[in-house]
C-alpha positions as CSV (number, residue, x, y, z in Angstrom):
1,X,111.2,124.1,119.7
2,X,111.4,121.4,117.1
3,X,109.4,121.5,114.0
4,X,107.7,118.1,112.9
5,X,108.6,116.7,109.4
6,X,104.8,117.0,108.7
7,X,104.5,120.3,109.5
8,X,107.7,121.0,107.0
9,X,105.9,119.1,104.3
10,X,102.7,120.9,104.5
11,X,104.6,124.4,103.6
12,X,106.9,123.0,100.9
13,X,105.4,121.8,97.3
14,X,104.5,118.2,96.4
15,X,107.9,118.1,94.5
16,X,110.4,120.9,95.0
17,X,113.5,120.6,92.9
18,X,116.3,123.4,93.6
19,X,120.1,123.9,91.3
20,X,119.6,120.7,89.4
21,X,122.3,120.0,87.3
22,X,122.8,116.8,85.2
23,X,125.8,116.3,82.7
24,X,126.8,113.5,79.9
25,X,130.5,113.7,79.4
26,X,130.7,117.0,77.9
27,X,127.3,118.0,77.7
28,X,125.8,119.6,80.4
29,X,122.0,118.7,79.7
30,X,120.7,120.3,83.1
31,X,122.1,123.7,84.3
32,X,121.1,124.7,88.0
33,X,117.4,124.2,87.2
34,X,114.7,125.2,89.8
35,X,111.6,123.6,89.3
36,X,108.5,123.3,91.7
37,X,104.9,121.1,91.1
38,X,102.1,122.2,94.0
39,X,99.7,119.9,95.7
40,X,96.6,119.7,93.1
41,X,98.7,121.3,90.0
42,X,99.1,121.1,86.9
43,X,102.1,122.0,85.4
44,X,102.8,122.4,81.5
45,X,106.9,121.6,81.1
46,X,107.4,123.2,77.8
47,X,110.1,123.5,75.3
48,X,111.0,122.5,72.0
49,X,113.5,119.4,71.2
50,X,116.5,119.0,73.0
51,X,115.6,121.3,75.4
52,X,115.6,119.4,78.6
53,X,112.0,118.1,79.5
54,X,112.9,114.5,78.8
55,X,115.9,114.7,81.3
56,X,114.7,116.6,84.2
57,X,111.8,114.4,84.6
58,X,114.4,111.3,84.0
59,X,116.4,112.6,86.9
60,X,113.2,112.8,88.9
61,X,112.3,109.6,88.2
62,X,115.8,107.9,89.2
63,X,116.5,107.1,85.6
64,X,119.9,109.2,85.7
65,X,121.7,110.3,88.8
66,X,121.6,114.0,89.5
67,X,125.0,115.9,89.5
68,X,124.2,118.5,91.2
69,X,121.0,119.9,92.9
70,X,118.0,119.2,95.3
71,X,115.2,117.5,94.9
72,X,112.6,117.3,97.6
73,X,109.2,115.0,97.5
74,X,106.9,115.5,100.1
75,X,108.9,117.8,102.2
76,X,111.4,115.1,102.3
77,X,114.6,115.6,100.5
78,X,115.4,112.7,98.5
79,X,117.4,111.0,95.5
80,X,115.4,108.3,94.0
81,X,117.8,105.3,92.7
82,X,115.4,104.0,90.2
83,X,111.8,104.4,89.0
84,X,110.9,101.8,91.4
85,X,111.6,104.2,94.0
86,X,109.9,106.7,92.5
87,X,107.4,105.1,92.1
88,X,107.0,103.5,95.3
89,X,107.2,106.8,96.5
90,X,103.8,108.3,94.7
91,X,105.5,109.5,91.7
92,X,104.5,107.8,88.1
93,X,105.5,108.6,84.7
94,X,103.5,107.7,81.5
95,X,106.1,107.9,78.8
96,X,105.2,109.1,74.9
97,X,105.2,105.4,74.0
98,X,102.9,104.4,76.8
99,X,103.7,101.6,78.8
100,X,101.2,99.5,77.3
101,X,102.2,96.0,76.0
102,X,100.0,95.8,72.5
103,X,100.3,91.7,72.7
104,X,97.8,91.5,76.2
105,X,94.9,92.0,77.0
106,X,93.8,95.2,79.0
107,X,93.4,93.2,82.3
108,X,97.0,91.9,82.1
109,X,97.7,95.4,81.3
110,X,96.8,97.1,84.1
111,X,98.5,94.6,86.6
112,X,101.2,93.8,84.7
113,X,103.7,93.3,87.4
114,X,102.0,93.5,90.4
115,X,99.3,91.2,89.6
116,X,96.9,90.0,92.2
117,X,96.8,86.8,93.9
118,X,94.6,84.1,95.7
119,X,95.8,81.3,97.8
120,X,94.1,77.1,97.2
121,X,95.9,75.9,100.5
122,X,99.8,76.7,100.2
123,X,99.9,77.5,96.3
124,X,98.9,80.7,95.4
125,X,97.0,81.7,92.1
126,X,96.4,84.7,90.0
127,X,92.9,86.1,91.3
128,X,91.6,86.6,87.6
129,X,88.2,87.2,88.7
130,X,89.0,90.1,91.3
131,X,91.9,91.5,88.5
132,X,89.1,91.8,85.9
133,X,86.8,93.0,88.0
134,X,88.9,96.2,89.5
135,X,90.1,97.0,86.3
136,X,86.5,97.5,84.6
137,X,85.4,99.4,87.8
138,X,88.4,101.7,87.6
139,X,88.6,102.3,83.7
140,X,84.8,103.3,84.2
141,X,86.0,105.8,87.0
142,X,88.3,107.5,84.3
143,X,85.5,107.0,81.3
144,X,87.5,104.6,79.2
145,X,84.7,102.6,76.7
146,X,85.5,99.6,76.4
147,X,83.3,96.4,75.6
148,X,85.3,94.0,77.8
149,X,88.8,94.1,79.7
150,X,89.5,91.0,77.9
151,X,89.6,93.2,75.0
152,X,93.7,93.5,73.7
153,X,95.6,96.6,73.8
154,X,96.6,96.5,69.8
155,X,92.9,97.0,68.7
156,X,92.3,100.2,71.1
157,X,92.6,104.0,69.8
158,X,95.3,105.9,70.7
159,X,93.1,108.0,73.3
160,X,91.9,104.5,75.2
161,X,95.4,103.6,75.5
162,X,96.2,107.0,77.0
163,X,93.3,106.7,79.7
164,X,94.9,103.3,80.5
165,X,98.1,104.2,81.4
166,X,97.3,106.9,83.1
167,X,94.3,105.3,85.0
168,X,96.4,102.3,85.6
169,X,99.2,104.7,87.5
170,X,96.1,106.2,89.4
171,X,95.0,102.8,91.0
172,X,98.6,102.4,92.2
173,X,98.5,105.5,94.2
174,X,100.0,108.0,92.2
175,X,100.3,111.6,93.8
176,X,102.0,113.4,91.2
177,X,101.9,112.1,87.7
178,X,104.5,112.8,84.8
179,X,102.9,112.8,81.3
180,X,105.2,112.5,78.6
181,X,103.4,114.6,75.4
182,X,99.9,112.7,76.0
183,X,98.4,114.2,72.7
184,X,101.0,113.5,69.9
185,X,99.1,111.5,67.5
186,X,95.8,111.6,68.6
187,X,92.6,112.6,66.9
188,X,91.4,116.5,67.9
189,X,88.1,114.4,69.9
190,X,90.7,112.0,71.7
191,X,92.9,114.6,72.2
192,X,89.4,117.0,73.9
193,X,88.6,113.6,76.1
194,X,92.3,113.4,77.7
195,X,92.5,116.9,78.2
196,X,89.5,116.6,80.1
197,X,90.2,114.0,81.8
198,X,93.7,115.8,82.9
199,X,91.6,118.9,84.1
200,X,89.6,116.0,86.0
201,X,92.7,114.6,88.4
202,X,93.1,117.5,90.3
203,X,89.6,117.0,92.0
204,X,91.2,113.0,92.9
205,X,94.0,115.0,94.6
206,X,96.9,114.4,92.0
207,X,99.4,116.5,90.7
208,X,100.5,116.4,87.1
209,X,103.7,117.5,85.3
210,X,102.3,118.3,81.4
211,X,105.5,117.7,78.7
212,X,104.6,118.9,75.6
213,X,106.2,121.2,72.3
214,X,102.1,121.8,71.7
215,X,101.2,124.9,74.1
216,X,97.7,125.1,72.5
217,X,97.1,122.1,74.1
218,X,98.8,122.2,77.7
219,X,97.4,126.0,78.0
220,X,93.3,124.8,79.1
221,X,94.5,122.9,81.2
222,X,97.9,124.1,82.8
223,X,98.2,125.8,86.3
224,X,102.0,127.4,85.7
225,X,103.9,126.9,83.1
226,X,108.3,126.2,83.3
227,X,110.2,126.8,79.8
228,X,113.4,125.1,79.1
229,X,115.7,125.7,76.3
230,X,119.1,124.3,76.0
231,X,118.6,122.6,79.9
232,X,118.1,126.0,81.7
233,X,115.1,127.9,82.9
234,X,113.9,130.7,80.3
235,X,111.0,131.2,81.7
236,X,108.2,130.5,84.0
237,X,105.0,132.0,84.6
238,X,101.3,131.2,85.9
239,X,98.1,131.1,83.3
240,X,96.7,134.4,85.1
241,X,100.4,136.0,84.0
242,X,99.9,134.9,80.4
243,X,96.2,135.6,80.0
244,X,97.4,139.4,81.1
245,X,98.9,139.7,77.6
246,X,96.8,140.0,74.6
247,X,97.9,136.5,72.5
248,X,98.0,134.4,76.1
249,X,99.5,131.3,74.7
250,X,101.9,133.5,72.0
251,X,103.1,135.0,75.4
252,X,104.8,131.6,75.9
253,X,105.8,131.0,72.5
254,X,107.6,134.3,72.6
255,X,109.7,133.3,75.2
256,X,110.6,130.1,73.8
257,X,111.9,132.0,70.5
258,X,113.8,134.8,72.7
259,X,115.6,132.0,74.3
260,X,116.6,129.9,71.0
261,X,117.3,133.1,69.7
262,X,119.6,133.7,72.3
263,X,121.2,130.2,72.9
């Protein structure tokens, strides 16, 4: 009897990534990494510089090719190409830098290439009206204050900018969403309000991969947490597992020692 691609998906994770291996010349930056992200998880991707985080979720994303390994999305194996793929496919990445342009206004920011149009007989038009309109109606959804979406980007606090990008990849249908160290350089309330807010996408059905060096900060709000030192797995572990010790987060931060210790 044959087994529907559906019913595959449904008993496989949202992203299931098995002997991943990427190399640069030399340098083998990946080594047979296994790395899974559940339906309405959060995971926290942890390990210090140079470790790997950047390029796994870079090879997820279609940035680099893969040179060895599985990935699967959806129960569907796949290779994505290019971020447009990924994208396209329900996968979104906010990088550290954002992917914010500082010179527009928020508006133009959150449809920056895939603006909205209208049609005036055969010439169509940028529906400004229905552009600003969604975009103060979503930004309000994921509690971004601002006084008008006219407002530009450069005079915005680090943590608005953050809700942005990360409520701008919501609106375009994100089911699993790649955050690229979300807190560096905000202020300790910023950094409570997009915590929050992360704890807050799981109830809208999304999944989240967490990159961060700071565990203090992914540990409220991760599910499981994958450590990576030197492009392979050292460790990985659910909250409950940690929480059994007596330090909970120091659990983790043990482990990342042990394996730069041992690299």
């Amino acid at each position: 009897m044959s087994v529907s691609v559906s019913k595959v998906a449904e008993t496989m994770p949202l992203l299931r990534i098995r002997g991943l291996t990427k190399r640069f010349g030399g340098v083998v930056a990946l080594k047979n990494v296994d790395f899974d992200v559940n339906y309405n998880e959060v995971v926290g991707l942890l390990g210090d510089n140079g470790a790997g985080k950047t390029t796994l979720v870079k090879t997820i994303m279609g940035v680099h090719a893969p040179d060895g390994g599985e990935i699967y999305f959806m129960g569907k194996k796949t290779v994505f190409r290019s971020p447009e793929e990924a994208r396209a496919s329900g996968i979104e990445i906010v990088y550290q830098g954002l992917n914010l342009i500082e010179t527009m206004n928020i508006w133009r920011n959150f449809f920056v290439g895939k603006e909205q149009t209208r049609r005036a007989g055969f010439l169509p038009f940028l529906d400004v009206h229905r552009m600003r309109k969604e975009t103060t109606e979503n930004l309000n959804k994921v509690r971004v204050n601002m006084r008008s979406p006219d407002e530009y980007v450069n005079i915005l606090s680090g943590g608005q900018k953050q809700s942005i990008a990360i409520g701008r990849a919501l609106y375009f249908g994100a089911k699993l969403l790649i955050l690229d160290e979300p807190t560096t350089a905000l202020s300790v309330r910023e950094t409570e309000k997009v915590l929050d807010f992360i704890k807050s996408l799981k109830g809208e059905g999304v999944s989240v991969i967490f990159i961060t060096h700071n565990i203090y900060h992914v540990f409220g709000v991760a599910d499981r947490f994958e450590i990576l030192d030197h492009g392979v797995t050292i460790g990985s572990l659910t909250r409950d597992e940690a929480n059994q010790g007596t330090c909970s987060a120091e659990i983790i931060m043990e482990i990342i020692r042990k394996g730069r210790k041992e690299a």
